[in-house]
C-alpha positions as CSV (number, residue, x, y, z in Angstrom):
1,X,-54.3,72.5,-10.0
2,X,-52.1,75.5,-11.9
3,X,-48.6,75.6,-10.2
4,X,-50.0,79.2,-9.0
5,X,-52.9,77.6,-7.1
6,X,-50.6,74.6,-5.5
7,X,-48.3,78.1,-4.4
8,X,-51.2,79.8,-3.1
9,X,-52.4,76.9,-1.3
10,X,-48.8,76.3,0.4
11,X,-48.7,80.3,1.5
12,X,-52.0,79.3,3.3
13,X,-50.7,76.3,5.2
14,X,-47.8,78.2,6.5
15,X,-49.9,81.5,7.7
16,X,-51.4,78.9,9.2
17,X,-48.3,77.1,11.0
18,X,-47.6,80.5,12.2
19,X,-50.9,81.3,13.4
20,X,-50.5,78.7,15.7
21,X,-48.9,76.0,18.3
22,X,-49.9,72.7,16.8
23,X,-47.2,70.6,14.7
24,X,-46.8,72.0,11.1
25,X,-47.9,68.2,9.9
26,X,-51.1,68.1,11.8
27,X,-52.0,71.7,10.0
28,X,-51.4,70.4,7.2
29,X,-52.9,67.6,7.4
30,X,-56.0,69.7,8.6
31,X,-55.9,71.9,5.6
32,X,-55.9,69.0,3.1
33,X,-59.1,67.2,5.0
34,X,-60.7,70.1,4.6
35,X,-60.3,70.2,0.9
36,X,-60.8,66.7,-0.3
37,X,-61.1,68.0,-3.6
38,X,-57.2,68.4,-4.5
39,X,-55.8,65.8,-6.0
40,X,-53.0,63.0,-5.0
41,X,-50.1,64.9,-7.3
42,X,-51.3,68.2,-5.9
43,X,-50.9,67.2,-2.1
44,X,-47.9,66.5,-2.8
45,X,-46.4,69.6,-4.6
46,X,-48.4,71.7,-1.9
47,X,-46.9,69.5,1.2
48,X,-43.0,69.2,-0.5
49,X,-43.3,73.2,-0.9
50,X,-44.6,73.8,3.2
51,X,-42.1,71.4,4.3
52,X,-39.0,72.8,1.5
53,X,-39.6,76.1,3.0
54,X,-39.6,75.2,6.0
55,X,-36.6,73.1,5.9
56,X,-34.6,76.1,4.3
57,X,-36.0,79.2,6.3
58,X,-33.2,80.3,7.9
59,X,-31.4,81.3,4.4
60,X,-34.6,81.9,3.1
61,X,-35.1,84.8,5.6
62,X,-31.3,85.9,5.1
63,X,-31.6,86.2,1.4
64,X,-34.6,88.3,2.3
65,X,-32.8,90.4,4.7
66,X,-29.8,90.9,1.8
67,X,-32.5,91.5,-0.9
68,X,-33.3,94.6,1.1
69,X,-37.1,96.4,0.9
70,X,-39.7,94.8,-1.0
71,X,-39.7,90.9,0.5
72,X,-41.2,90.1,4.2
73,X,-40.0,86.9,6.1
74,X,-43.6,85.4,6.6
75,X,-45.4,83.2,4.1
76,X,-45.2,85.0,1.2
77,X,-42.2,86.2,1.3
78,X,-40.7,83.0,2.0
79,X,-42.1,81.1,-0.8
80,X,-41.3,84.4,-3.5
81,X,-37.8,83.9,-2.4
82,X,-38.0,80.1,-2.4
83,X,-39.2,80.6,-5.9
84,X,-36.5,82.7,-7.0
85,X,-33.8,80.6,-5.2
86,X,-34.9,77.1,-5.4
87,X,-36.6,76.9,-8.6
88,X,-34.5,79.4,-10.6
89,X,-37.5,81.2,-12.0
90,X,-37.4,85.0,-12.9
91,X,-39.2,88.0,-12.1
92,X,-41.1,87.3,-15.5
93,X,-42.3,83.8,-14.6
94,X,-42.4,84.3,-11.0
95,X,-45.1,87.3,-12.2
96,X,-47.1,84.8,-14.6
97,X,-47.5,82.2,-10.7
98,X,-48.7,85.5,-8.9
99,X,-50.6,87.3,-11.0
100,X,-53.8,87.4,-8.9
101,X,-56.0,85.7,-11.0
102,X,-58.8,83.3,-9.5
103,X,-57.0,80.3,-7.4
104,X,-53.3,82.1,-8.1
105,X,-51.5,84.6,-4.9
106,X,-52.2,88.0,-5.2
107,X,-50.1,89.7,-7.9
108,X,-46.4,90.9,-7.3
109,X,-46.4,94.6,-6.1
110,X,-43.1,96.8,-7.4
111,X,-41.0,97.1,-4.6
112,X,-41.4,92.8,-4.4
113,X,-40.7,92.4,-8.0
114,X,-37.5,94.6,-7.3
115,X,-36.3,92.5,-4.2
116,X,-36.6,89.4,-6.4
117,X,-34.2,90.8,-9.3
118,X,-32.2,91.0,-6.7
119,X,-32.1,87.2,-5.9
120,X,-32.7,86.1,-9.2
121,X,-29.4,84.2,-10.4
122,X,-28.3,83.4,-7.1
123,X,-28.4,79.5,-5.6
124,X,-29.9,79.3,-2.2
125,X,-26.9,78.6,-0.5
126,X,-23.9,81.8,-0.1
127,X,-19.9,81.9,1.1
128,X,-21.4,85.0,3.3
129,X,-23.7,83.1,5.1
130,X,-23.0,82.3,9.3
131,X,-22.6,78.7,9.8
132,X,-25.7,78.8,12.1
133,X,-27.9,80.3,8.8
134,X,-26.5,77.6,6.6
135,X,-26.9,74.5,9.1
136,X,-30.4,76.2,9.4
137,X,-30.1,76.5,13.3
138,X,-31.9,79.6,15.6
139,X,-28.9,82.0,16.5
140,X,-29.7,81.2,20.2
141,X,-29.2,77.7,20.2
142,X,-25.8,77.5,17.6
143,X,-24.0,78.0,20.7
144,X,-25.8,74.7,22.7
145,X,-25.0,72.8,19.1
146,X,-21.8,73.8,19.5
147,X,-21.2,72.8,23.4
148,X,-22.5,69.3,22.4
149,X,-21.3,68.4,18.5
150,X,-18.0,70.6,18.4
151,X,-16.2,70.6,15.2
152,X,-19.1,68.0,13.7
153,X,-21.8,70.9,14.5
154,X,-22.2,72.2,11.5
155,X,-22.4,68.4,9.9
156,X,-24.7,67.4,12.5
157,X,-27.1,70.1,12.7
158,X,-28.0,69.9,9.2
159,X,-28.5,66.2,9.3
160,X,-30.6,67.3,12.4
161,X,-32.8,69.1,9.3
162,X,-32.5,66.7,6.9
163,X,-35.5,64.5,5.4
164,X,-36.0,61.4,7.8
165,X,-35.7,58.3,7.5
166,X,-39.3,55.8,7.5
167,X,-38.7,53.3,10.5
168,X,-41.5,50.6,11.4
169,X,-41.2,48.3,14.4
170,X,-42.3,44.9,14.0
171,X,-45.0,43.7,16.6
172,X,-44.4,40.1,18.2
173,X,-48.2,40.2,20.1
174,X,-49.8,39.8,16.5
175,X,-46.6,37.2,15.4
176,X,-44.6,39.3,13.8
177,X,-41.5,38.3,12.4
178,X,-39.0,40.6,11.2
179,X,-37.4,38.6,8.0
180,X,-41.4,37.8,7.2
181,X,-42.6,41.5,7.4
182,X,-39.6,42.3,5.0
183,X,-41.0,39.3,2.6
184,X,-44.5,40.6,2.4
185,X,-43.8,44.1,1.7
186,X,-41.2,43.5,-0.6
187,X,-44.0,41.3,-2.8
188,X,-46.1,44.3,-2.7
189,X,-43.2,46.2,-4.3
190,X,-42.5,48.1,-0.6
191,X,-37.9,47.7,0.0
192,X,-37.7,47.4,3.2
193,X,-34.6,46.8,5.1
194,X,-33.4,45.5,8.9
195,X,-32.4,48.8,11.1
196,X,-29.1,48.7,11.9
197,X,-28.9,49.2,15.6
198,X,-32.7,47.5,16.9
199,X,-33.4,44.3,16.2
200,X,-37.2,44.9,16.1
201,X,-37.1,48.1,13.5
202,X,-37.5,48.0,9.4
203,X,-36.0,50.7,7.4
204,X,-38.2,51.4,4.3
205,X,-36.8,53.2,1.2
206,X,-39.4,56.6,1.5
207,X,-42.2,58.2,3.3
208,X,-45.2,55.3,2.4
209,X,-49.0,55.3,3.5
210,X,-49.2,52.4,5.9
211,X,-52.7,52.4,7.0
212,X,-53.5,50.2,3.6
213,X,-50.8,47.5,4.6
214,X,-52.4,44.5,6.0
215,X,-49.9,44.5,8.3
216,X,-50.5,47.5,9.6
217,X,-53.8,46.7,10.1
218,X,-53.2,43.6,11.9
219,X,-51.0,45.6,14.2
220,X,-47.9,43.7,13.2
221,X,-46.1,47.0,12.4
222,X,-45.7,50.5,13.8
223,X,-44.5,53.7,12.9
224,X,-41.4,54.3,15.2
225,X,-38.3,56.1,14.6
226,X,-35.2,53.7,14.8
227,X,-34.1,55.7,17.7
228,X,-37.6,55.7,20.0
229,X,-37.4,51.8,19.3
230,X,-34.0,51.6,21.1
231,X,-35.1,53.8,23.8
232,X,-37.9,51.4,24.4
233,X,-36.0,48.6,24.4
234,X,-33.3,50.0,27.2
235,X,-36.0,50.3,30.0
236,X,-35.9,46.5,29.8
237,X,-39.8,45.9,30.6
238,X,-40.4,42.2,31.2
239,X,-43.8,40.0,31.2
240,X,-44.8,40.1,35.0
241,X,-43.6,43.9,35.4
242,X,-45.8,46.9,36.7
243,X,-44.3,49.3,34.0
244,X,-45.5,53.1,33.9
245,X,-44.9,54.9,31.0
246,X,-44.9,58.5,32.6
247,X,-45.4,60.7,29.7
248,X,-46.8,58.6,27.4
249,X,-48.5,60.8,24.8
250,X,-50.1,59.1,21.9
251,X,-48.3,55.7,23.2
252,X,-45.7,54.8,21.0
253,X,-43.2,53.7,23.3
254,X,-45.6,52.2,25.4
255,X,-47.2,49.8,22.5
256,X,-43.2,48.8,22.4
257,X,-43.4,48.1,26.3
258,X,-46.4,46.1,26.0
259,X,-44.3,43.6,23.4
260,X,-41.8,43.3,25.8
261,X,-43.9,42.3,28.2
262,X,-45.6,40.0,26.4
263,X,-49.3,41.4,27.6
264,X,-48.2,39.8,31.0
265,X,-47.6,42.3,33.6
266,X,-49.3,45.9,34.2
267,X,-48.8,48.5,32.1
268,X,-49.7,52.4,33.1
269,X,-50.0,55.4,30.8
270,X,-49.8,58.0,32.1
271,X,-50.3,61.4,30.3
272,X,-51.8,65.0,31.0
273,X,-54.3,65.0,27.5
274,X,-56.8,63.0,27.1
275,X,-56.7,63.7,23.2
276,X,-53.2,62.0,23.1
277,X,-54.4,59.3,25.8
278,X,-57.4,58.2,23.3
279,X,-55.4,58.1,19.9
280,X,-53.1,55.7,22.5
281,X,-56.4,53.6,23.4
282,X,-57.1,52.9,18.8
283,X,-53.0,52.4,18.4
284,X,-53.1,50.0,21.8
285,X,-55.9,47.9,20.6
286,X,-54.6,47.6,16.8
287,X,-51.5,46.3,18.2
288,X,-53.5,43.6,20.4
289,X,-52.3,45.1,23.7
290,X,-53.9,44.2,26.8
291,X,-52.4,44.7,29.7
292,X,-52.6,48.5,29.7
293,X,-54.3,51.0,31.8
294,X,-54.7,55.0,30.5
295,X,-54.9,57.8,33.0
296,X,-55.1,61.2,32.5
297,X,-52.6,63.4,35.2
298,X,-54.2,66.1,36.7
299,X,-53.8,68.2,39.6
300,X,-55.3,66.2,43.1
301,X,-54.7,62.7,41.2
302,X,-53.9,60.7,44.3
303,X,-53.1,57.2,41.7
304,X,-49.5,58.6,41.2
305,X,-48.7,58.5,45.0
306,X,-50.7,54.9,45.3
307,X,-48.1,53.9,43.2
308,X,-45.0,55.1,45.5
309,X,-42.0,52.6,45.4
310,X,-44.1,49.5,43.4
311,X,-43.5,49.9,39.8
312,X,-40.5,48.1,38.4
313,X,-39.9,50.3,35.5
314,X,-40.9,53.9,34.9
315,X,-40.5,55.5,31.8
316,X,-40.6,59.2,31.7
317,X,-40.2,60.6,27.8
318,X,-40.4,63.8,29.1
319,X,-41.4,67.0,27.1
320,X,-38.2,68.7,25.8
321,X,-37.8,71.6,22.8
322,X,-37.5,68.3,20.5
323,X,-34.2,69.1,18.5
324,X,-33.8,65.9,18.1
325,X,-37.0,65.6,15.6
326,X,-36.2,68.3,13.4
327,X,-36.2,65.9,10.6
328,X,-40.1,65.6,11.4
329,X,-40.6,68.8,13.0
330,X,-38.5,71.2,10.7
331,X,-41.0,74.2,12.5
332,X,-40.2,73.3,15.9
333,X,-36.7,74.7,15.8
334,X,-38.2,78.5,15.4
335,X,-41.0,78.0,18.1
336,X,-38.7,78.0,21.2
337,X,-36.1,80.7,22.4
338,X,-34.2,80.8,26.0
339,X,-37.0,81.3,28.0
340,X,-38.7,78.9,26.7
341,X,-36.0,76.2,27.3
342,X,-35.9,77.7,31.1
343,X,-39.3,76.8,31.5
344,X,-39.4,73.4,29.8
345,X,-35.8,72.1,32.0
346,X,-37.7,72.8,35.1
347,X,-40.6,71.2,34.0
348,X,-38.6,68.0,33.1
349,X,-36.8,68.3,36.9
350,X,-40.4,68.6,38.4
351,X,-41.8,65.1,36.4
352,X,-38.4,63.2,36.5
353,X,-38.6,63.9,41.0
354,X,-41.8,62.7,41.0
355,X,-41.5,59.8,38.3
356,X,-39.0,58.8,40.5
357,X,-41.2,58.5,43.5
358,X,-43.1,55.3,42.1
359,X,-39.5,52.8,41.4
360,X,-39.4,50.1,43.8
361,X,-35.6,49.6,45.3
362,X,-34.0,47.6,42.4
363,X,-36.2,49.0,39.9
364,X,-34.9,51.5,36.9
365,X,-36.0,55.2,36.0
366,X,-35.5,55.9,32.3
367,X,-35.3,59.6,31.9
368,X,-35.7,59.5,27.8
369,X,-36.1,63.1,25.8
370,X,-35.8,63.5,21.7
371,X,-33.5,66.8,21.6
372,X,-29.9,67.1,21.9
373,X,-29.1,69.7,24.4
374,X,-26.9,69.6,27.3
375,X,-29.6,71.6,29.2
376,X,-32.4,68.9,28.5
377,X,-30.2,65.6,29.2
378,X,-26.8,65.6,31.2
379,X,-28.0,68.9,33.2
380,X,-31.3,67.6,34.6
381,X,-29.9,63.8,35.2
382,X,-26.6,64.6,37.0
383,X,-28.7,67.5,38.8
384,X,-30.9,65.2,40.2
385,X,-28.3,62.4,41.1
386,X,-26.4,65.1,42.5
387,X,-29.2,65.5,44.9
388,X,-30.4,61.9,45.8
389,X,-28.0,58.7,47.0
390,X,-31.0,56.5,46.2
391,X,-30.5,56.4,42.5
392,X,-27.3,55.5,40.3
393,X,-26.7,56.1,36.7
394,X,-26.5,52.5,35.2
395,X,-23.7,52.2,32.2
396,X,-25.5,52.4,29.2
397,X,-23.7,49.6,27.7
398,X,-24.2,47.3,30.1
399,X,-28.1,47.9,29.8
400,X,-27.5,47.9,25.8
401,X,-26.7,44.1,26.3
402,X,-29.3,43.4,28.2
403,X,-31.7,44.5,26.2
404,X,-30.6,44.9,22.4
405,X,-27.5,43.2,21.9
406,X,-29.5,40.1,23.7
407,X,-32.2,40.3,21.1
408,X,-29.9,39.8,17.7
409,X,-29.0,43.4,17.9
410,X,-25.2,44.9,17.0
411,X,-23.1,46.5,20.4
412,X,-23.6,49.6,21.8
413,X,-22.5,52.4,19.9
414,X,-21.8,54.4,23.3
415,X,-19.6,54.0,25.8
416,X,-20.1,56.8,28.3
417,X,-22.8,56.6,31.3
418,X,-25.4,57.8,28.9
419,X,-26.7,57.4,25.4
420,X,-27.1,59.9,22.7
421,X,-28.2,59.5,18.9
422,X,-27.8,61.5,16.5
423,X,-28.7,61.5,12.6
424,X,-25.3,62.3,11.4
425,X,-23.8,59.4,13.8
426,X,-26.3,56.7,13.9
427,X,-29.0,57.6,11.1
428,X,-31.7,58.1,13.9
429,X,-33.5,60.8,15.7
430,X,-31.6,62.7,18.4
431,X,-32.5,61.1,21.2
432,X,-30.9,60.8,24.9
433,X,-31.6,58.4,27.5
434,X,-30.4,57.6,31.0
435,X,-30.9,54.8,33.0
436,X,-31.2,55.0,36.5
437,X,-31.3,52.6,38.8
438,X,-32.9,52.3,42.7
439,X,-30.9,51.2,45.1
440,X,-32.1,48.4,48.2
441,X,-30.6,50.8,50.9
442,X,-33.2,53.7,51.8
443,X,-31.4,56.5,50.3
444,X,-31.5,60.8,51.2
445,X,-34.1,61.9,48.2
């Protein structure tokens, strides 16, 4: 492909994020399915372009603003300025990539060739940009980042949009070893390093295609984020255990669960697709997992309240704006706005009450979400101990010996009731988790 068609192609994949609610990656990944034609160097020029843009919208769209009439903040306009900005190209060479020839964007009008000699020359990055537009952060939430990071905000919100790390979790139910893993991939020229803070995760050096590994396909590794391995690990599932993974979407956590349980014990996923519930059902059976069961929430479901006050651990990874995975999700950030988060933190109060419901007295809730907002962590757990005698926050570090500094893995890198991650901090996800713990005495719920 000509650089003008691999342009054109990304200005299609991002009308097409916009056109709807699924993950920027899955459309993507859509879009290039659909046109097995384009080639291995193409893909990747088209997908570093969607996810560039992405990843540097919010001065992208300021630049715009600046650069007056001529440039719109949607597709197009984003990847003309992106042109211009990133790539240092001029109105002349920007005109030769859209000139409207077959496979190229449509040519540059006048007033667009105007706005872009009016970027031209500058870097992407300005002295008169807000800190929210040069951490990249929605105007709404820079307060929120604010509340939580306080003078580190600015540091941590852009780590919260930087590239990602590539984390795999070893998988003891197909004898996985750690040191071995590292071994064999490093013979098929794959670095791979130990994760610092779980004792189960491998760091590799970059983005790889696993589903050619043989290990992979033996289901002696995962794909898991450093940070979604440690929240596994804290709900402390043991073989013998009735476990319920609450919101278990595609089943990531719970194919950690099941290791820890050693395919003893019963295991319950619990989730309100059936899409995500069947891509759990290939990743479970890859991974050699058991000692799981799949159902599907819906309204009328009388197996939740079958359940009340048996299940030694429950898991709830509840559904939360994600800010946490902007590393993955770089789209994610512009898709919410206050409303949104109103609905979503009464959503999470709703499943964590009824998660509750189903721990047997000296069982643990572990209210998990991947975003780093006050409003979606500390607010909904202290809320709901607030209101209930029958639970008690558990310190996380005490649970952190338990259950990682037990296995091999360093101390806890928190010493508050709760646990946070961040990228800038810890090189993970965002992620929050509480553990909560059911008391022997009947309590006021």
């Amino acid at each position: 492909m000509k650089d003008s068609a691999r342009l054109a192609a990304a200005i299609e994949v991002l009308e097409a994020v916009a056109a709807t609610d699924r993950p920027a990656d899955r459309v993507l990944d859509r879009y290039l399915k659909d046109r097995r034609y384009i080639g291995g160097s193409d893909r990747g020029a088209i997908a570093q372009r969607v996810w560039g843009v992405l990843r540097r919208r919010a001065r992208l769209d300021w630049w715009i603003k600046k650069a007056g009439k001529g440039l719109q903040r949607d597709a197009r306009g984003r990847v003309l300025a992106d042109v211009a900005l990133t790539d240092n190209i001029d109105v002349a060479g920007i005109a030769m990539l859209f000139d409207g020839s077959r496979h190229a964007p449509p040519a540059l009008g006048r007033d667009e060739s105007d706005a872009l000699r009016r970027l031209v020359g500058h870097g992407l990055d300005d002295p008169g940009m807000p800190p929210a537009v040069r951490a990249e952060c929605p105007n709404w939430l820079w307060p929120r980042m604010e509340a939580v990071f306080g003078g580190e905000v600015e540091a941590a919100v852009r780590a919260l949009g930087a590239e990602a790390s590539f984390d795999l979790r070893v998988n003891p139910l197909a004898g996985a070893d750690r040191a071995a893993v590292i071994a064999e991939l490093a013979a098929a020229s794959v670095p791979a390093e130990p994760t610092s803070l779980s004792p189960v995760g491998l760091r590799l050096d970059r983005r790889r295609p696993v589903d050619q590994m043989p290990a992979f396909r033996d289901g002696r590794i995962e794909v898991q984020d450093e940070g979604s391995q440690l929240a596994a690990l804290l709900v402390g599932a043991a073989p013998g255990n009735l476990v319920v993974d609450y919101c278990a979407g595609a089943g990531g956590k719970s194919l950690a669960l099941a290791a820890d349980m050693a395919n003893k014990g019963r295991l319950i996923l619990y989730d309100v697709s059936k899409a995500r519930l069947d891509r759990a059902a290939v990743r479970l059976r890859r991974a050699g997992v058991n000692n799981a069961e799949r159902r599907q929430l819906a309204d009328g479901d009388k197996s939740v309240k079958r359940l009340a006050g048996k299940a030694d651990r429950v898991l709830v990874d509840a559904p939360c704006t994600g800010t946490g995975t902007w590393r993955r999700n770089p789209d994610a950030k512009w898709r919410y706005d206050t409303e949104a988060l109103a609905e979503i933190t009464a959503s999470q109060r709703q499943i964590l009450e009824r998660a509750a419901a189903m721990v047997k007295p000296g069982g643990r809730l572990v209210y998990v979400t991947c975003s780093v907002l006050t409003d979606e962590n500390e607010a909904i757990v202290d809320g709901f101990l607030a209101e209930t005698t029958a639970f008690r926050a558990v310190p996380v570090a005490d649970v952190w010996a338990e259950t990682v500094t037990a296995r091999g893995g360093p101390a806890c890198p928190a010493d508050g009731p709760y646990l946070r991650l961040s990228p800038h901090r810890h090189g993970t996800d965002g992620f929050f988790v509480a553990v909560l713990e059911r008391g022997y005495a009947v309590g006021t719920d």
